[in-house]
C-alpha positions in Angstrom: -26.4 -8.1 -7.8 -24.9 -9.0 -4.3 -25.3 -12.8 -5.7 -22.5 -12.1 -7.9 -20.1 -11.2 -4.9 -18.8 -14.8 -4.0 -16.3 -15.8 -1.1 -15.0 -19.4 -1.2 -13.0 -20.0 1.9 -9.5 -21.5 2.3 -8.5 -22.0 -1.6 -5.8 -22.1 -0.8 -3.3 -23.8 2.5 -2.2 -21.2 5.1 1.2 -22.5 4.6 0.9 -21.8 1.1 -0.4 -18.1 1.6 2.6 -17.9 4.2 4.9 -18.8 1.4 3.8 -16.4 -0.8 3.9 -13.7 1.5 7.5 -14.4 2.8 8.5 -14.8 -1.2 7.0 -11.3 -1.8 9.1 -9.5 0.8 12.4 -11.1 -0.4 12.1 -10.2 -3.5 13.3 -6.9 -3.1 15.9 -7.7 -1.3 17.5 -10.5 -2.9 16.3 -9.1 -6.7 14.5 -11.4 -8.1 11.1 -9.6 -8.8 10.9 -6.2 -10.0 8.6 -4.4 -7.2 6.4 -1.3 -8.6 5.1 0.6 -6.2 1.6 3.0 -6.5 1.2 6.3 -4.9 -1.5 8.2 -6.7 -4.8 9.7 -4.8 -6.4 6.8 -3.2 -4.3 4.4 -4.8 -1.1 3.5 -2.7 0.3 -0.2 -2.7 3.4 -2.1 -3.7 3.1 -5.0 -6.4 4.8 -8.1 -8.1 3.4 -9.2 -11.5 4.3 -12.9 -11.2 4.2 -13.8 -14.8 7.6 -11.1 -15.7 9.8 -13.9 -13.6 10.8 -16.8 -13.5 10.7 -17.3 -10.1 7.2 -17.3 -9.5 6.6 -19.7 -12.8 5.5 -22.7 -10.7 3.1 -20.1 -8.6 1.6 -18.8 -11.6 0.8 -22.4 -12.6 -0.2 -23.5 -8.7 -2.8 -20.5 -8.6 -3.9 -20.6 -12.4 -5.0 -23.8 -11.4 -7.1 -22.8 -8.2 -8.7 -19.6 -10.6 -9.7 -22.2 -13.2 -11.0 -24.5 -10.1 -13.2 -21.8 -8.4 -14.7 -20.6 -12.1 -16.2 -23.5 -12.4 -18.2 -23.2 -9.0 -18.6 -19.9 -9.2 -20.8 -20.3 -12.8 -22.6 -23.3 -10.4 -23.1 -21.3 -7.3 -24.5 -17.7 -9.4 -26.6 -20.3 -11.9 -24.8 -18.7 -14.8 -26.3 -20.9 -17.8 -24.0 -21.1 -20.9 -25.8 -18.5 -23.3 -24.6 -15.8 -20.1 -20.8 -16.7 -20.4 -18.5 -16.4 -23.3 -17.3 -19.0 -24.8 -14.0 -19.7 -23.9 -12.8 -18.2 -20.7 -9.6 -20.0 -20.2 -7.6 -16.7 -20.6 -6.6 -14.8 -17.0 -4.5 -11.2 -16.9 -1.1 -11.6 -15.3 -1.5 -12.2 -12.1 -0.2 -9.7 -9.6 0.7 -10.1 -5.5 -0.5 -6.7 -3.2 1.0 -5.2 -0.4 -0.7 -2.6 1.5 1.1 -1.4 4.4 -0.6 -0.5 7.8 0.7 2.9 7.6 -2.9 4.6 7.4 -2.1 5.5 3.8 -2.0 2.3 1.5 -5.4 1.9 0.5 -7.1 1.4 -2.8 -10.6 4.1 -2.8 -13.6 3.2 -4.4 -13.3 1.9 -8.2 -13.9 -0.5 -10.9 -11.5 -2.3 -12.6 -12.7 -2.4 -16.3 -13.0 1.5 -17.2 -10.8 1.8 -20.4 -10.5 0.1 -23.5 -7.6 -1.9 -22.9 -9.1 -3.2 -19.5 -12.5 -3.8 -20.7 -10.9 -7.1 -21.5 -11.7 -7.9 -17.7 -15.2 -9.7 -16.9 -14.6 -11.1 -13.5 -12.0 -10.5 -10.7 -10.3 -13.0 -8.7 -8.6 -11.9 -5.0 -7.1 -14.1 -2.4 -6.0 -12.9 0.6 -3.0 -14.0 1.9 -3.3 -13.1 5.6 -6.1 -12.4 8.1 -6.2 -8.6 8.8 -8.2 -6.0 11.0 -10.1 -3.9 8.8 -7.8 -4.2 4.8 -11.2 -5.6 3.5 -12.9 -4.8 0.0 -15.9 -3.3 0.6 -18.7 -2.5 -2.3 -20.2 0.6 -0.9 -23.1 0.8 -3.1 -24.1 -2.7 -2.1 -23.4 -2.8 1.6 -21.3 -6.0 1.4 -17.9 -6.2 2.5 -15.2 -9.4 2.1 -13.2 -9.6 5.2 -9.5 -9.8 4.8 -9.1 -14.2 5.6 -6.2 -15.8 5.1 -6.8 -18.3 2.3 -10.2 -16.6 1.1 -10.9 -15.8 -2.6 -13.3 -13.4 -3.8 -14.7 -13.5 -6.9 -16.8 -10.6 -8.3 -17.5 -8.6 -12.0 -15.2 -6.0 -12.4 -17.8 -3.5 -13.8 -19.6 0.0 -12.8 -22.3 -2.1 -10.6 -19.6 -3.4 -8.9 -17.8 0.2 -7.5 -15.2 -1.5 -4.7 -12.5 -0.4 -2.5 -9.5 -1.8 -0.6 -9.9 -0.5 2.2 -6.5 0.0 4.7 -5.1 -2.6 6.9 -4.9 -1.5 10.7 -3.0 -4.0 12.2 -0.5 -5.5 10.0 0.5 -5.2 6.2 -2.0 -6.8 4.1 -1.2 -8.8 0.8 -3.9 -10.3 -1.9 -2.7 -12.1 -4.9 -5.1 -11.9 -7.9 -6.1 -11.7 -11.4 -8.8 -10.9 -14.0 -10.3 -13.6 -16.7 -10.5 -12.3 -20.1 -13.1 -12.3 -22.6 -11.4 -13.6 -26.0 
């Protein structure tokens, strides 16, 4: 099962994860994202859904792109042979940037991301992390693996029950991921 846990380092530019970052911050401020923030149990982040605005258009394309890249070598790398896969799996969720804070709170506790109807649409997750952190890593607790919070990184894993994962909190500095889900169709 831990085969299906993959990390493929620097997908994207440090520059790039900078930008992103800086973009995410100022949105607030100068408006042009709506920012929702989560505060329920072991759920507590703040988030940007890049597909509601315009401003983020050409970064929707930019990491659409990189998704559709890494799927490829993903299927490669966990020998997933065509009768495995669905058919067509050009389809991602909306993709979304995280913020957790360092403030010993933001965290997101031990889940799986496809547990109701609507969001059993999801077959495989895509995170990159757009800073290197202390600690903020997504651990699989069942499995003993962890994904260490690296600037540029993307991990790619199934969002199902095997797959229990957490978020854990950043110590040292606010952490931010940018990711998405592929679809089945």
């Amino acid at each position: 099962m831990n085969n299906y846990i993959q990390i493929y380092n620097n997908v994207i530019d440090d520059n790039y994860c900078d930008e992103l970052r800086e973009k995410f911050d100022s949105a607030g401020i100068l408006k042009t994202s709506s920012i929702e923030s989560f505060d329920q149990g072991p759920m507590s982040f703040s988030q940007i859904n890049l597909n509601l605005n315009d401003v983020w258009k050409e970064d929707v394309s930019k990491l659409s792109k990189v998704f559709s890249q890494y799927l490829v070598r993903y299927r490669q790398d966990c020998d997933i042979r065509p009768e495995m896969w669905p058919d067509r799996t050009d389809i991602l969720e909306q993709i979304r940037i995280k913020k957790y804070l360092n403030n010993d709170k933001d965290e997101f506790g031990p889940h799986v991301d496809a547990v109701t109807y609507e969001s059993a649409l999801r077959f495989l997750v895509f995170f990159i992390y757009l800073d290197d952190n202390e600690k903020g890593e997504t651990a699989f607790p069942q499995l003993g693996v962890a994904s260490p919070c690296k600037k540029g990184n993307l991990l790619m894993f199934p969002p199902l029950w095997p797959w229990l994962h957490a978020g854990l909190k950043p110590i040292n500095k606010p952490k931010y991921i940018v990711g998405s889900y592929l679809h089945y169709k």
